[in-house]
BATORFI-484866 format. One record per residue (C-alpha): residue in three letters; x, y, z. Coordinates in steps of 0.02 Angstrom, whole numbers. Each point is the difference from the previous one (the first is absolute). Layout:
N
> ALA,X,Y,Z
...
***
This chain:
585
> UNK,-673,-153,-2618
> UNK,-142,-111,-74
> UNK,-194,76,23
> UNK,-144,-117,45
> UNK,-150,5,-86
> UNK,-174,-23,125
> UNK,-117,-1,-148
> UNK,38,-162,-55
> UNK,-62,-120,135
> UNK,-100,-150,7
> UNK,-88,85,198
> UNK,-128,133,-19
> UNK,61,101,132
> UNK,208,54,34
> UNK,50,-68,156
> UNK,110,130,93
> UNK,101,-9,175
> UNK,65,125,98
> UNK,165,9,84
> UNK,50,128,130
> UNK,163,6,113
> UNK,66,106,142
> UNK,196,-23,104
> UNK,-106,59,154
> UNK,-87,-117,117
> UNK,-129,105,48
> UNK,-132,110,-68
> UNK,68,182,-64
> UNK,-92,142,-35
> UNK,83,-2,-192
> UNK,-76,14,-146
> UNK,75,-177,-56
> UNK,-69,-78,157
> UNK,-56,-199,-37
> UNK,-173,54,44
> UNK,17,136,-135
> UNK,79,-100,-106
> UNK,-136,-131,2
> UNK,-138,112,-26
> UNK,59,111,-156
> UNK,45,-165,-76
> UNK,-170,-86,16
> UNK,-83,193,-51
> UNK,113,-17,-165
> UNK,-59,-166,-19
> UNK,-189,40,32
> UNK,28,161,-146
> UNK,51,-125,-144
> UNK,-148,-99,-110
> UNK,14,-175,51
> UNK,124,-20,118
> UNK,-6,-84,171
> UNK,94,13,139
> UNK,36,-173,63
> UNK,134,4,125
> UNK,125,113,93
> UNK,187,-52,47
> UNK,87,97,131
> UNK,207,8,84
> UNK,-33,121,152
> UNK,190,27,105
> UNK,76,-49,-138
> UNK,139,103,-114
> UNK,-31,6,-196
> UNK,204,41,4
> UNK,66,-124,79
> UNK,40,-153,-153
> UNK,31,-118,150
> UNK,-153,21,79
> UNK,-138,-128,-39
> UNK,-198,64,-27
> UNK,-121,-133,34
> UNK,-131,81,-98
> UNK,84,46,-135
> UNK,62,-171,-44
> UNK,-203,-43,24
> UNK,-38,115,-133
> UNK,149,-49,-109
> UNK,-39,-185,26
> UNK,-207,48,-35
> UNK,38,85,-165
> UNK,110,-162,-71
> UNK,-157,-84,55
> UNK,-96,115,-123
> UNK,-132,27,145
> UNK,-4,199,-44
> UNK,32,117,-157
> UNK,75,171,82
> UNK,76,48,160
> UNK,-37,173,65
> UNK,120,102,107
> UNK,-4,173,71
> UNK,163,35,-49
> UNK,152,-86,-89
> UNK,101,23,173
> UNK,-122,-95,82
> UNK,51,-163,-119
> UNK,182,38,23
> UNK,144,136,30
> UNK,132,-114,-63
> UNK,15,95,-144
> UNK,-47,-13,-215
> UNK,63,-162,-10
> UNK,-71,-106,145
> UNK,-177,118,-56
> UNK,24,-60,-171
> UNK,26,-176,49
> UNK,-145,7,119
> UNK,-119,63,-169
> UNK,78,-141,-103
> UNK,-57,-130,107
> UNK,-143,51,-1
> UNK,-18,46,-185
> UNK,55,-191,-19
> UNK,-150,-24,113
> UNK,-125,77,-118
> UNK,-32,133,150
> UNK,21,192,-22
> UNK,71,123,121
> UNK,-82,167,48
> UNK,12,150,137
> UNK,-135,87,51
> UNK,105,163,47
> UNK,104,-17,-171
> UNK,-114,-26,-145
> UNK,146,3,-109
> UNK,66,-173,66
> UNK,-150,-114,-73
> UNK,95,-146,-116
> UNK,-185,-37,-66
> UNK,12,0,-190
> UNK,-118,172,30
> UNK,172,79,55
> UNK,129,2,-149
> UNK,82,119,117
> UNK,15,-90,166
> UNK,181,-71,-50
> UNK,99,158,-5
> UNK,-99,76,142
> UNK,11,-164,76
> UNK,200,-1,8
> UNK,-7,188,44
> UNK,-62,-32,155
> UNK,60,-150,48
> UNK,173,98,9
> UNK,-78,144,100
> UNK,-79,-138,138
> UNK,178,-54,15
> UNK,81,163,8
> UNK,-129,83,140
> UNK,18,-175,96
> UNK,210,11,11
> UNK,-46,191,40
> UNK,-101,-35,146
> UNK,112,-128,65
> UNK,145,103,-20
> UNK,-83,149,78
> UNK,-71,-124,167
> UNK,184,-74,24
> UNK,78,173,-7
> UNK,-127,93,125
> UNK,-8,-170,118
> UNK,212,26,0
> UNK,-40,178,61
> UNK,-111,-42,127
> UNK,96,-153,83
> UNK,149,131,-9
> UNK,-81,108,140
> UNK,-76,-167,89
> UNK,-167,8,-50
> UNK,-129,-148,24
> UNK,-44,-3,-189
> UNK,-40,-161,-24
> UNK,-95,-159,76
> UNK,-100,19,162
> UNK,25,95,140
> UNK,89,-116,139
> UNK,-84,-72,130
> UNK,-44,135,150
> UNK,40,141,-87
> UNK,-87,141,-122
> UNK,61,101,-127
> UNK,-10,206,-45
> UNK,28,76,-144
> UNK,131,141,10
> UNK,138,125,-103
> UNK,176,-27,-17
> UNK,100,80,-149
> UNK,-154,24,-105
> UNK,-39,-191,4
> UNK,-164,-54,96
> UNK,58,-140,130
> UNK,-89,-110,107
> UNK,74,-19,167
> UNK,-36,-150,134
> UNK,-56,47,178
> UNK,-78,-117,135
> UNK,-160,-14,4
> UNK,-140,28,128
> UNK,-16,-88,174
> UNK,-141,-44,89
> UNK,57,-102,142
> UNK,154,-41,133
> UNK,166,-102,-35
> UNK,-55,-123,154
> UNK,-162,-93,-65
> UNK,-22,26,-177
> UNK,-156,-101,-91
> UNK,-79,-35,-119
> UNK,-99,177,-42
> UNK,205,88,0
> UNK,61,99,-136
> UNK,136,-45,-126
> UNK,122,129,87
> UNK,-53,-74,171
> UNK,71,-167,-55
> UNK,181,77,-31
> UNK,16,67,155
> UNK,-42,-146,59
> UNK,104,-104,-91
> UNK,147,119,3
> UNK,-21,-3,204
> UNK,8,-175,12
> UNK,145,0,-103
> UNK,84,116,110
> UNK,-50,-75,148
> UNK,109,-154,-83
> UNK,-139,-106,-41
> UNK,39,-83,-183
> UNK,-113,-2,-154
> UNK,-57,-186,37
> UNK,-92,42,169
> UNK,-76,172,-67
> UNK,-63,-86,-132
> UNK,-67,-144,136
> UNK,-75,160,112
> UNK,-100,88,-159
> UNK,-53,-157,-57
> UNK,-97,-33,169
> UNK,-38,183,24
> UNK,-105,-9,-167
> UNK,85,142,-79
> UNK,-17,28,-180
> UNK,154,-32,-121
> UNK,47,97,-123
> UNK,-101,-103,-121
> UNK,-132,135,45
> UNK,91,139,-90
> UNK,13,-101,-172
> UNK,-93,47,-139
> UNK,-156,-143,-27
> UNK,107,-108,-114
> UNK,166,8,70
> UNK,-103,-43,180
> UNK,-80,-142,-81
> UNK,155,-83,-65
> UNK,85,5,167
> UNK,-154,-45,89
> UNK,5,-182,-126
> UNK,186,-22,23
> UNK,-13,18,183
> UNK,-149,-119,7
> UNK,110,-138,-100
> UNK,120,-5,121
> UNK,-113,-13,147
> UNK,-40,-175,79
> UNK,-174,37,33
> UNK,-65,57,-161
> UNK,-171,5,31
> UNK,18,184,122
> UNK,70,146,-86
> UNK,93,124,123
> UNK,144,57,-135
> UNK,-83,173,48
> UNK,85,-22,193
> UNK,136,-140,-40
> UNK,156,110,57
> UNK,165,-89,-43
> UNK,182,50,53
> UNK,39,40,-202
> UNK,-127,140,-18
> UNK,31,82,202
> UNK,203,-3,-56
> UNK,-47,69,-163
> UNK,-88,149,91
> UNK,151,16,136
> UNK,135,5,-154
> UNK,-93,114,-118
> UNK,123,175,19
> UNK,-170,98,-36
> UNK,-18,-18,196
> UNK,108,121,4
> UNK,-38,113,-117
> UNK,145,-65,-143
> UNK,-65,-19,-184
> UNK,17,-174,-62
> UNK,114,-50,-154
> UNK,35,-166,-83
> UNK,-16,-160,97
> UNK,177,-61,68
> UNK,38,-152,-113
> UNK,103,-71,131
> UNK,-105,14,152
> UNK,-168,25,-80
> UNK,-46,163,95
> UNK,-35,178,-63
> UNK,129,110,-4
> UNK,5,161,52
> UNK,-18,154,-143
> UNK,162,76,17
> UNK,30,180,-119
> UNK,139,39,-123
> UNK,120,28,164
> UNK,-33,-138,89
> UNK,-136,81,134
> UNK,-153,-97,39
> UNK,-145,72,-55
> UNK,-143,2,153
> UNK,-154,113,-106
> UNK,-108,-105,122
> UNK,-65,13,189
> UNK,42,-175,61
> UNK,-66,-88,162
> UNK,178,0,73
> UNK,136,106,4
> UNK,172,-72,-104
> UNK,76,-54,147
> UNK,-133,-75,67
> UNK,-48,-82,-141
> UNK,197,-56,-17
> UNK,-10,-66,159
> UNK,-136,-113,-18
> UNK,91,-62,-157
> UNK,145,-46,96
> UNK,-107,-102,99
> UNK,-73,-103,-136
> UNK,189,-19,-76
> UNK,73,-55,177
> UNK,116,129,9
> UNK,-73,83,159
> UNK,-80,-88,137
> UNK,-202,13,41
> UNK,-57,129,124
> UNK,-114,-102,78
> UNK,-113,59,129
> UNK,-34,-84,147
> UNK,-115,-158,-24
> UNK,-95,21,159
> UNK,-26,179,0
> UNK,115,32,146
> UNK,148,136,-20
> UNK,172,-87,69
> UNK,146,77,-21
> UNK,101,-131,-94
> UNK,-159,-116,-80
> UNK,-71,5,-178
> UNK,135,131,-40
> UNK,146,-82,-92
> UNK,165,57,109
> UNK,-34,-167,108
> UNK,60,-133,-74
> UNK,6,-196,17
> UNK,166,-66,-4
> UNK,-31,-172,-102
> UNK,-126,85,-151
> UNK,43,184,25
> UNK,-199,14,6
> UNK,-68,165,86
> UNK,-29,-53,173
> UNK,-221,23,26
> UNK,-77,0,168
> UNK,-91,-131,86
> UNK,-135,91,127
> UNK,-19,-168,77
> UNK,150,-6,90
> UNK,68,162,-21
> UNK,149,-46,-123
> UNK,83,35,-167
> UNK,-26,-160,-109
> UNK,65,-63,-186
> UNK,-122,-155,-23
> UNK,80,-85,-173
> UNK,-114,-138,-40
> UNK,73,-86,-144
> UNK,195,-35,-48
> UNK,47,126,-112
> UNK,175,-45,-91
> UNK,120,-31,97
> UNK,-106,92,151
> UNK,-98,-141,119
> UNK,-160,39,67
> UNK,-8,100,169
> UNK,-66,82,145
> UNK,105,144,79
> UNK,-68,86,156
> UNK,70,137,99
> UNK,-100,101,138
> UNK,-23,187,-47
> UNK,25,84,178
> UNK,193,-68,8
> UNK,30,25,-191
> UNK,-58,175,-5
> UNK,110,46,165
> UNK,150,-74,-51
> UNK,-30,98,-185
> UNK,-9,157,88
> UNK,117,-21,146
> UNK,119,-43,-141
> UNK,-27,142,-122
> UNK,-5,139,141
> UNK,160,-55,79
> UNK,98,15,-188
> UNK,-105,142,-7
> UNK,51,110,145
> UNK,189,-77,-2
> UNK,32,67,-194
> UNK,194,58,-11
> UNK,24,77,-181
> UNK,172,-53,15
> UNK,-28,-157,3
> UNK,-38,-81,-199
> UNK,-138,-103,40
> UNK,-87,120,106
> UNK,33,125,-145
> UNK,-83,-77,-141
> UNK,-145,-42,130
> UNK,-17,181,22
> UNK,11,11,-195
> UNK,-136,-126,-19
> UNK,-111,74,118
> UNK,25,190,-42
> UNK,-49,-40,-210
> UNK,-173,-97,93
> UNK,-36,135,110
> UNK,34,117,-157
> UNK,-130,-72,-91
> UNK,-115,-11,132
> UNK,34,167,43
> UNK,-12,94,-163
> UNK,-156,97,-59
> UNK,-147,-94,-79
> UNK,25,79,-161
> UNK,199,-23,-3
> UNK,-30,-214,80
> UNK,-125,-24,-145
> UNK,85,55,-131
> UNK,166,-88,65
> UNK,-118,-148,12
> UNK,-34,0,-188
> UNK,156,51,-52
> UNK,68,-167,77
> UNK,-144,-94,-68
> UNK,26,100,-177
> UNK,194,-63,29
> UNK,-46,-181,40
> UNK,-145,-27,-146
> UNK,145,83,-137
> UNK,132,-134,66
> UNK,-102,-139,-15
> UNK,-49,58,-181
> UNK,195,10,-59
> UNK,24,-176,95
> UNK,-147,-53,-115
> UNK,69,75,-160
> UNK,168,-56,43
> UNK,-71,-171,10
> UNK,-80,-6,-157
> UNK,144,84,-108
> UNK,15,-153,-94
> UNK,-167,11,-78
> UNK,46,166,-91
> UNK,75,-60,-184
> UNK,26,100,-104
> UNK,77,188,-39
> UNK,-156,80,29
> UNK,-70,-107,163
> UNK,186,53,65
> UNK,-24,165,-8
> UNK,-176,1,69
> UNK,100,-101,153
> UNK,136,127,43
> UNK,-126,170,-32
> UNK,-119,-97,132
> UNK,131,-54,125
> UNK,72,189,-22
> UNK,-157,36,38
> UNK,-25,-99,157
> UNK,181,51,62
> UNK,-27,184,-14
> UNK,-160,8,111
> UNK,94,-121,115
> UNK,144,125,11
> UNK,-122,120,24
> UNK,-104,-100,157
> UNK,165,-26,97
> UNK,57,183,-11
> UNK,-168,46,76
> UNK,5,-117,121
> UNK,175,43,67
> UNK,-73,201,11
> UNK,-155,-58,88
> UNK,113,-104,119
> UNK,112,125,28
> UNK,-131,129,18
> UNK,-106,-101,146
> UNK,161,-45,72
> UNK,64,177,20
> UNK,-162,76,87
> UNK,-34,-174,145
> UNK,103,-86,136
> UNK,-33,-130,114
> UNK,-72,102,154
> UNK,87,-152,126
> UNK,26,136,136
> UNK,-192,20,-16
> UNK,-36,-166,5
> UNK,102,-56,152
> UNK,-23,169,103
> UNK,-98,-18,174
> UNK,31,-184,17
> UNK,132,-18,101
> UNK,87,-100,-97
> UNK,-147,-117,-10
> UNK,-98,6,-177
> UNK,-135,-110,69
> UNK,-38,116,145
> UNK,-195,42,3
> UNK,16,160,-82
> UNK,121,-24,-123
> UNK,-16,32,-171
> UNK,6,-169,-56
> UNK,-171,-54,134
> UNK,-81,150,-83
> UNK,4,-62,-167
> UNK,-115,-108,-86
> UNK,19,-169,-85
> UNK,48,100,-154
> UNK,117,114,52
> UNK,101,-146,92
> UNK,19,-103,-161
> UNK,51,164,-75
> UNK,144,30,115
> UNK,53,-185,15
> UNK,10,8,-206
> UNK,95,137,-1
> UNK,167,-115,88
> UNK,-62,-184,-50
> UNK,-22,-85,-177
> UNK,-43,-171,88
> UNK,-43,-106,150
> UNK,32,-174,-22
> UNK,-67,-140,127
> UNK,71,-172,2
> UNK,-75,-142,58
> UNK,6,-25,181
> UNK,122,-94,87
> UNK,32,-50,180
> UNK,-155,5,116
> UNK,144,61,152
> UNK,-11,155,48
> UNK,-150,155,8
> UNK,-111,19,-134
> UNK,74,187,-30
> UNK,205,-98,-6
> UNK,-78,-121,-126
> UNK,-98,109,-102
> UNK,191,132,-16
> UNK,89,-134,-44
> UNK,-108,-37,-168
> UNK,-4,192,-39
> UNK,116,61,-154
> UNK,-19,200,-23
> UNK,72,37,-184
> UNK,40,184,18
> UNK,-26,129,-127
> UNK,119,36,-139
> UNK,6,147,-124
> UNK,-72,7,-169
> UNK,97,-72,-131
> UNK,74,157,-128
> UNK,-55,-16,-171
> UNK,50,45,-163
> UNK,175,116,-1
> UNK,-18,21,186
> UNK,84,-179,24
***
């Protein structure tokens, strides 16, 4: 290590410079704070005979362990000393200049030795390369090597506890997602935080713009329910003025978005990136599995959405109170992935037995069937060609439609023969819905997650399964079978429940027909019959209990009543058993 002598200058005065860093991006309350750093640095200066403090570099947010990571003030003062614009740089400690080790602190003091500038700390008066030192370059090396040490301490120490805490599902790191807030609670010892909604201020029917973060979900979830995609939420909070999420961002994460958002706009001169909704960030809420209370792991490589923390055995691990229950959540996810049909709710407000409700539908799209209040009709309105599907209007006029439905399903109904196959697995059908319906809250909702539990696990072996290929290696191979022996084990585990909870419901409920039918005569349309006492609810509920599917064609010969024309379009695609899964086939 070469010393530098300050005597020997052409200047009256030593020209010092301070340097100070910190990883954090905001102010701390530690000792080796910038602000502290800056000040004991210029006090050190201001105790030595002719020295001057003429400038102060500064990296805040930005690691001194990190080799790859570039500090723009640093290279300043690196490029200032070649310039020979200063004779000593003063730091508060050696780990502020770097906690890559001896040899990238050695290098750092040999550039600037090379430099003519000096290095010295404040807090460690033993690292001063000044040619008043003849000590500083054991000391200096010393300490160097403890900087390093306490640096791949501390990291080791953050990446162990953080692999604790995402263990148990906690919300250790990054900001707490949009509409919910976070407590601090005990599990095992370890300190977690855990994810709950947060508060709501107004109703799910006319949110605005003074509504809470959590009021926004439950918007946006309801909409989504209600089968309304991402696109037109986005469209409807964008007009209602609602904030985005943009509001929850930290200043400089806000700001960045805000720009990028403002780029892409047309009309750059208005900035509304704080209520600019757009289908990406409303499907990012709907898919985030913290809706329902799961912990998130890794993203999925494949489909680019976060996984759900699973534990050494394959369970899902929920630490958190989510906004829907699994199988609601599920649900809504089967929506956005096609594989279920939207529940939509009746455009006009009006309750119809068949409309809005997804059992109707049109025989050239296999669209849900809405209602037209206008004329009093079921309706699939396609306005474009789509494939191989030409544009269309279907029409069919509710009163006939929902009396040849019913007509239909009460005379199968009331003629069952368990002899007969067909009529059997009917009765099959319509004795596992009733089951369900039937059971207990606590027993439906748990069956309800076990199925969702069942259907999230299969799609995550499909997944695996699909990327086996990607797994080279001895080592990636065994990670690969442990996981899918994972996944396989809790799916064994989902189906066996499922068959006890089925069995269980189904044991204790039966299809009260003698109830239903008694006092009519015959006739289950007569004015006090159980089916004209029921509401619009508790008809679908029956009718889905027999039917999967009403399909109208498009209408055909104008001979004959409205009520012959109208039967002759009507398909009724009864009810068939659940499929067995697993060893049950």
């Amino acid at each position: 290590m070469e010393l530098v002598t300050l005597e020997r200058r052409d200047q009256d005065m030593v020209r010092a410079r301070t340097y100070g860093r910190q990883s954090h991006k905001s102010e701390t309350d530690s000792q080796a704070s910038p602000k502290m750093q800056l000040e004991t640095g210029v006090a050190f200066i201001n105790s030595q005979a002719n020295w001057v403090h003429t400038r102060h570099y500064e990296d805040v947010g930005i690691s001194g362990y990190d080799p790859n990571v570039v500090r723009p003030d640093f290279e300043r003062m690196l490029e200032d000393a070649r310039n020979g614009e200063f004779d000593v740089l003063v730091i508060y400690m050696l780990s502020r200049l770097t906690r890559q080790g001896a040899a990238e602190a050695l290098r750092i003091q040999q550039e600037l030795a090379k430099c003519g500038v000096a290095l010295v700390s404040t807090q460690e008066p033993f690292i001063n390369t000044s040619d008043d030192n003849p000590f500083g370059v054991a000391f200096f090396s010393l300490i160097a090597g403890l900087a390093h040490q306490e640096s791949k301490n501390k990291s080791k120490f953050i990446r162990d506890t953080l692999s604790r805490l995402k263990a148990k599902g906690s919300h250790s790191t990054g900001p707490v997602p949009f509409g919910f807030e976070a407590d601090e609670v005990k599990v095992d010892g370890l300190t977690i935080r855990v994810l709950k909604p947060g508060p709501t201020t107004r109703g799910l029917l006319d949110p605005g713009p003074d509504c809470t973060p959590a009021d926004t979900v439950e918007h946006i979830l309801q909409k989504a329910e209600d089968g309304v995609n991402p696109s037109a939420i986005a469209t409807l909070l964008t007009a209602k003025r609602i904030k985005t999420p943009l509001d929850s961002l930290d200043e400089e994460k806000s700001k960045a978005r805000r720009e990028a958002a403002q780029k892409r706009r047309k009309n750059q001169g208005k900035d509304t990136a704080d209520y600019e909704w757009s289908a990406t960030v409303v499907l990012r809420i709907l898919r985030d599995p913290r809706m329902a209370g799961y912990a998130i792991g890794a993203v999925n490589q494949r489909t680019k959405r976060r996984e759900i923390l699973r534990d050494e055995e394959g369970q899902p691990v929920r630490p958190h109170e989510g906004f829907r229950s699994p199988a609601a959540w599920t649900a809504i996810q089967k929506t956005l992935d096609g594989r279920a049909p939207a529940p939509r709710r009746d455009r006009t407000g009006h309750r119809t037995l068949l409309g809005s409700w997804g059992i109707a539908r049109c025989g050239l799209c296999d669209a849900g069937l809405t209602i037209a209040s206008s004329d009093e009709s079921y309706t699939c309105n396609l306005r474009r060609t789509v494939g191989d599907v030409p544009k269309h209007t279907l029409r069919v006029r509710q009163a006939p439609l929902n009396d040849i439905v019913t007509e239909r399903v009460w005379a199968r109904v009331s003629g069952l023969d368990p002899a007969d196959p067909d009529d059997l697995e009917l009765l099959i059908a319509a004795s596992e819905r009733f089951a369900k319906q039937g059971a207990d809250p606590a027993a439906a909702n748990e069956l309800a997650e076990q199925e969702a539990q069942l259907e999230h696990v299969q799609e995550s072996i499909r997944g695996l399964a699909a990327d086996r290929d990607s797994y080279v290696g001895p080592t990636a191979r065994q990670a690969f079978r442990a996981t899918m022996a994972k996944y396989a084990a809790h799916e064994e585990r989902c189906t066996e429940r499922i068959a006890e909870l089925a069995a269980q419901t189904a044991s204790s409920t039966r299809i009260p027909l003698d109830e239903w039918t008694e006092h009519t005569d015959g006739d289950p349309f007569a004015p006090e019959s159980t089916w004209q006492r029921w509401d619009v609810d508790e008809q679908r509920a029956f009718l889905a209990l027999f039917v999967d599917r009403i399909i109208v064609g498009p209408a055909g010969t104008s001979r004959g009543t409205l009520r012959d024309r109208s039967d002759e379009r009507t398909e009724i695609v009864w009810a068939k058993p659940a499929a067995p899964t697993g060893d049950a086939e």
